[in-house]
C-alpha angles and dihedrals in degrees: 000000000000092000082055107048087045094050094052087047079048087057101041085052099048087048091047084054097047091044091055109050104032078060099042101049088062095047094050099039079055091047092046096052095031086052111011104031092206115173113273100221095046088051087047082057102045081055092053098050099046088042086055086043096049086053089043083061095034089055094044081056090050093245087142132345123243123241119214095241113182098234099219083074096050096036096101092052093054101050089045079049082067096042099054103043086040086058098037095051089045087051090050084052102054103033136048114264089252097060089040093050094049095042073057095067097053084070084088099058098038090049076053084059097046094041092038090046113035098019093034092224118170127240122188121237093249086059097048098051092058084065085069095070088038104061091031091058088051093053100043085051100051094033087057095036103123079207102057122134135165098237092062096045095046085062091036079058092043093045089045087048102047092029080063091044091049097045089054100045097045090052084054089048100054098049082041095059100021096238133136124225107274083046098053084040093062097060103042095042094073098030079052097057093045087063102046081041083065100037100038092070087055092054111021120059113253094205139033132013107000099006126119095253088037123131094280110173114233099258096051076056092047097046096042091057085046095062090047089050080052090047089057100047085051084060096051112040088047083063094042093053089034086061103035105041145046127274093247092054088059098051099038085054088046082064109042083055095049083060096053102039088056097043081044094055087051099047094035098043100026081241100188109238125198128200087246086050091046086047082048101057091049105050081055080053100056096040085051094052100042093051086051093053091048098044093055089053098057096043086060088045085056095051100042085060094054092045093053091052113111 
């Protein structure tokens, strides 16, 4: 009874966390570029190197244990790591979080496209027609926002495009080299970093207003190593809840989370919000909730079937 009750607390906890600071992360990256301006890839890099630090110290602590993995095999993912969190943070920057969170969600139909086309992997009919709602509600969104502008949805294109290609290739990675998140994380993170360190100084100003050793008051510094403590606990507590509960918890909870972050963008950043982008959002809803149901479905299906095998 007491093992119970402590592992439900465990799990309360561990969704709080992950709440928190999956919510969070997006609120104070806006704040940063709305009120600081502070340079996106360095902030992508301060993320990856407090997030590397945060699994050096999780590791030491024997929350996971590393895997010797050879980097020329994990190269491509890293650099796609700092692609798709480059991409993601510049869309956040140039459009409202509306139009951001909802560009998100066309990250599901386009890793379709990559899996049905290169891996030759296989949808049903009832999965690919919730990618209809889906992609509709995005486009009535962006195509309604009174803050649109090409410049955002052209990142919000590129993050949707490397986020899928991410998403695919860390799934083979891991079944290639037998590791499991934290372990392959551990690796990129810091592979990942070494990159942006090379490239930031090419596209971001070293010196001055706006550069990485500019005059930044104490609280735009503060505030900056806060969201990469944040970053980190997003990492970990996916692979917390990942690893403790059920895959309809997680994305139940994906989707509870959808929902605040975008009420959140419109009461935090006075975001304007007309009755085609609200239809909008829920039409993106319905399609992500509907490929969810689905998905689950077939996955028991898949499972009853393998159960009832002799």
């Amino acid at each position: 009874m007491a093992a119970s009750f402590l592992a439900n607390r465990s799990i309360v906890a561990g969704l709080l966390v992950n709440l928190f600071s999956s919510i969070c992360i997006v609120f104070i990256n806006k704040w940063i570029y709305v009120h600081y301006g502070f340079p996106n890839m360095t902030l992508t890099l301060v993320h990856f190197v407090v997030t590397w630090l945060g699994l050096y110290f999780c590791q030491k602590m024997d929350v996971f244990a590393p895997k010797s993995l050879p980097i020329r095999r994990i190269v491509w993912l890293a650099l796609s790591f700092c692609g798709f969190v480059v991409f993601t943070n510049l869309s956040l920057q140039n459009n409202s979080i509306g139009t951001y969170q909802l560009a998100k969600a066309m990250t599901t139909p386009v890793i379709i496209l990559i899996q049905t086309t290169y891996y030759k992997k296989t949808f049903s009919t009832k999965i690919k027609l919730t990618l209809v709602p889906i992609t509709l509600g995005v486009i009535l969104n962006s195509y309604y926002d009174v803050r649109f502008n090409l410049l955002g949805i052209v990142f919000a294109s590129l993050g949707v495009l490397v986020t899928s290609l991410y998403q695919v290739w860390v799934g083979a990675k891991q079944h290639e080299l037998q590791v499991n998140s934290m372990q392959l994380l551990y690796y990129q993170a810091p592979l990942s970093s070494a990159f942006l360190l090379c490239i930031v100084p090419l596209f971001e100003p070293l010196t001055g207003s706006g550069g990485i050793f500019g005059p930044w008051s104490l609280p735009a510094l503060m505030t900056v190593l806060f969201s990469g403590v944040v970053a980190f606990l997003v990492n970990l507590s996916i692979y917390w809840i990942i690893g403790n509960t059920s895959p309809v918890t997680y994305n139940m909870f994906g989707h509870f989370k959808f929902c605040i972050t975008l009420v959140g963008g419109y009461l935090l950043f006075h975001d304007p919000l007309s009755l085609n982008q609200a239809l909008g959002i829920l039409c993106t809803l319905a399609g992500i909730l509907s490929y969810t149901h689905f998905k689950l479905m077939e996955q028991e299906e898949g499972k009853s079937r393998l159960a009832q095998r002799p």
